[in-house]
ChimeraX commands (.cxc) that place a marker at each C-alpha (Angstrom):
marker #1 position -1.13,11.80,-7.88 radius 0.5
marker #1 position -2.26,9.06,-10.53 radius 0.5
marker #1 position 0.73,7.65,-12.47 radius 0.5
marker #1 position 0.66,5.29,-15.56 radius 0.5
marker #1 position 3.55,3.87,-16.88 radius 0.5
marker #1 position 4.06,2.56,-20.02 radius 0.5
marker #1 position 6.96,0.76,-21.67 radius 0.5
marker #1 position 7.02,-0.46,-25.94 radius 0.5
marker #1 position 9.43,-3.40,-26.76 radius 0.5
marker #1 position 10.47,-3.20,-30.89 radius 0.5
marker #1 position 11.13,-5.97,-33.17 radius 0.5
marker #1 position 13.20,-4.82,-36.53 radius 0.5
marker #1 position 13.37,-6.71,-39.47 radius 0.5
marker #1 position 15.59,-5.39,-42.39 radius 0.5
marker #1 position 13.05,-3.79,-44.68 radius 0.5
marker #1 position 11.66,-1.92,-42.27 radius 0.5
marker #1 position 9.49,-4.57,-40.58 radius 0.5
marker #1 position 8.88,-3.27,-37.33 radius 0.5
marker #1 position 6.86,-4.58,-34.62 radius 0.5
marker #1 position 5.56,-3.05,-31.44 radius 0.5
marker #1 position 4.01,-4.29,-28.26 radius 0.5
marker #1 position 3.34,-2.52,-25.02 radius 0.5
marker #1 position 2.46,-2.62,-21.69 radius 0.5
marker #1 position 1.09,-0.80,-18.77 radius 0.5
marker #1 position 0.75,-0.18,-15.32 radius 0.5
marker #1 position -1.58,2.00,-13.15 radius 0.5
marker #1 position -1.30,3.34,-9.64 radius 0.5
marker #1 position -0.53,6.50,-7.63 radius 0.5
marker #1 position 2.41,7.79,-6.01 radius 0.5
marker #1 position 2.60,7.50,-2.41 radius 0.5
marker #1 position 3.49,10.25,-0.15 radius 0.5
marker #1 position 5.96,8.57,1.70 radius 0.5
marker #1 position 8.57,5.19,0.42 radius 0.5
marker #1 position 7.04,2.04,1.32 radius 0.5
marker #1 position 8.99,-1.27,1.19 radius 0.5
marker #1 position 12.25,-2.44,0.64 radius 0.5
marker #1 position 12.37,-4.58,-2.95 radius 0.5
marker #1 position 12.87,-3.08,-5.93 radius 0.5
marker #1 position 14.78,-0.05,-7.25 radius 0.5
marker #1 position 13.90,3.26,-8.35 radius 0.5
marker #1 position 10.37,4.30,-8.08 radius 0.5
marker #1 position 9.49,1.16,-6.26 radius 0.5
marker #1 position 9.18,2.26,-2.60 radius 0.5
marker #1 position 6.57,4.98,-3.90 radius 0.5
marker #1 position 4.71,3.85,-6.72 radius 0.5
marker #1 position 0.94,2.47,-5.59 radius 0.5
marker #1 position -0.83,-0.34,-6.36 radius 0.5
marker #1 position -4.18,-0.16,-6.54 radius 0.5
marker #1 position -4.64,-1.91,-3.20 radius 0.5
marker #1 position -2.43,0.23,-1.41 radius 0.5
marker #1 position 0.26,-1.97,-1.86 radius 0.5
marker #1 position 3.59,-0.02,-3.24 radius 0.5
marker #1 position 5.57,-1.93,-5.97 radius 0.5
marker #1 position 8.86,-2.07,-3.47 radius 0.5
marker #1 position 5.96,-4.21,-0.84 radius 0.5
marker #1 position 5.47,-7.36,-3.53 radius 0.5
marker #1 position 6.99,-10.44,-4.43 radius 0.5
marker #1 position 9.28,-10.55,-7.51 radius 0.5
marker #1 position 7.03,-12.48,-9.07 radius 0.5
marker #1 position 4.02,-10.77,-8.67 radius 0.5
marker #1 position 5.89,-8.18,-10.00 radius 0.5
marker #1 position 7.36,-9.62,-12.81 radius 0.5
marker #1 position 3.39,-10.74,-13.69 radius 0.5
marker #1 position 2.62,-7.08,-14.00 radius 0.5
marker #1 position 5.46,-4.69,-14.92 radius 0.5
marker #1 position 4.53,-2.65,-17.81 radius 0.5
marker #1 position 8.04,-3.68,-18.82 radius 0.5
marker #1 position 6.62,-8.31,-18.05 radius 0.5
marker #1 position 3.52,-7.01,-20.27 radius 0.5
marker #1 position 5.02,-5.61,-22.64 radius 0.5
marker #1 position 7.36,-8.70,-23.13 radius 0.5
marker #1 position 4.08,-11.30,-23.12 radius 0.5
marker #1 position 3.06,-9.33,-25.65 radius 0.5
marker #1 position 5.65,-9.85,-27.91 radius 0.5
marker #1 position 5.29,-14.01,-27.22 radius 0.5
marker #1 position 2.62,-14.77,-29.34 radius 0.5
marker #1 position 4.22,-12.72,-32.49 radius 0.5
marker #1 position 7.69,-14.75,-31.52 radius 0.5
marker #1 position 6.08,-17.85,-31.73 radius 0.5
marker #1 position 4.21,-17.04,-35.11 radius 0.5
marker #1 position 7.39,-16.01,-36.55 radius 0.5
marker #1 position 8.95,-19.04,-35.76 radius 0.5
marker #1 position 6.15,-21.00,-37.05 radius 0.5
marker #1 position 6.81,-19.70,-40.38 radius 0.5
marker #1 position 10.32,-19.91,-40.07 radius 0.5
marker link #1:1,2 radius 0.2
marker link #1:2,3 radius 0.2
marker link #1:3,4 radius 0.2
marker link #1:4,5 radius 0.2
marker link #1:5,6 radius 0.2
marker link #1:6,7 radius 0.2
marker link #1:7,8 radius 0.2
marker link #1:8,9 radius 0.2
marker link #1:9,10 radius 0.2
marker link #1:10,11 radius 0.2
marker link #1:11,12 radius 0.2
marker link #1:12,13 radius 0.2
marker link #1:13,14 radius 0.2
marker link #1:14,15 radius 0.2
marker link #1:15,16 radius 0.2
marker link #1:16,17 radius 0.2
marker link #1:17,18 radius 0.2
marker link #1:18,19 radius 0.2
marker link #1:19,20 radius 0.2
marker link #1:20,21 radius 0.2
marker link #1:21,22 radius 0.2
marker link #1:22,23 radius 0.2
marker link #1:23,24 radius 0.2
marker link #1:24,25 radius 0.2
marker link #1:25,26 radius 0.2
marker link #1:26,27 radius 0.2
marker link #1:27,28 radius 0.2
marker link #1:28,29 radius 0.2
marker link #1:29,30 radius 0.2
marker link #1:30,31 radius 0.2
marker link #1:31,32 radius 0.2
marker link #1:32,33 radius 0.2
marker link #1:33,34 radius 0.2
marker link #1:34,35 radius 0.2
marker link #1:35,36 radius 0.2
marker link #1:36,37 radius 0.2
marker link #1:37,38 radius 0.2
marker link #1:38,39 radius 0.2
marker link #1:39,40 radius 0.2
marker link #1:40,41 radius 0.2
marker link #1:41,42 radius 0.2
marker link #1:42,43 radius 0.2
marker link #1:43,44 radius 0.2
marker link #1:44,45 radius 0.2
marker link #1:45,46 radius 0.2
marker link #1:46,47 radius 0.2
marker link #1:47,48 radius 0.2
marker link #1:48,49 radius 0.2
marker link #1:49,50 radius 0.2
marker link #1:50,51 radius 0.2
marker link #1:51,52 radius 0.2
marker link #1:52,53 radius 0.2
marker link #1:53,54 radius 0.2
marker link #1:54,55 radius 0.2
marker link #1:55,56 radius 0.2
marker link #1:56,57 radius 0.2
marker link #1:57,58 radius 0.2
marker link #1:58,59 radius 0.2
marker link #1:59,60 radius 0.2
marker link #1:60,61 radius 0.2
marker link #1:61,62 radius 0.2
marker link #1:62,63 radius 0.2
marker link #1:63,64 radius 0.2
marker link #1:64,65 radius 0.2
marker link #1:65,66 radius 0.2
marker link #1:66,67 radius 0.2
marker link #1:67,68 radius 0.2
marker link #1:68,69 radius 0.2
marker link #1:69,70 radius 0.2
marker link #1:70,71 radius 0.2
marker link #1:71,72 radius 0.2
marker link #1:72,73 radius 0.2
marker link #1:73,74 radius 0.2
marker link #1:74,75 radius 0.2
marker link #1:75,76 radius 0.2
marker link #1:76,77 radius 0.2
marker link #1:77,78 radius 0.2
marker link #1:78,79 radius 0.2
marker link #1:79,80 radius 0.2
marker link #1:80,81 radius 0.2
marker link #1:81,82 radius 0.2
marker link #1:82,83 radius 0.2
marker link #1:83,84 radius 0.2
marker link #1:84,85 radius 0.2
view
């Protein structure tokens, strides 16, 4: 019942510059929906504390979506590029 999900954000430059970043999450999937935030898998997808994903505040959740990862990630390669710019 272990789940991992992972998401990869893309920057494209024209001559095929490309950039990737990703992020992930680990947990379990519950047996039964627990909570009431979120959408989707929320309500069943585990923390490891027990916690399900639908059961924490946005921002908590925000900190550590594979999709909020994924995103600080990319930061540091924004802000070189726009160093250079």
């Amino acid at each position: 019942r272990r789940v991992l999900f992972r998401s990869v954000v893309a920057l494209a430059f024209p001559g095929d510059r490309v950039f990737t970043r990703e992020g992930v999450i680990e947990g379990r999937i519950g047996l039964a929906p627990q909570g009431v935030n979120g959408f989707g898998y929320d309500p069943i997808f585990l923390l490891p504390d027990g916690r399900s994903t639908a059961e924490i505040p946005a921002e908590e959740k925000d900190r550590i979506s594979h999709r909020g990862l994924a995103l600080a990630a990319l930061r540091p390669l924004l802000q070189e590029l726009r160093a250079r710019a």
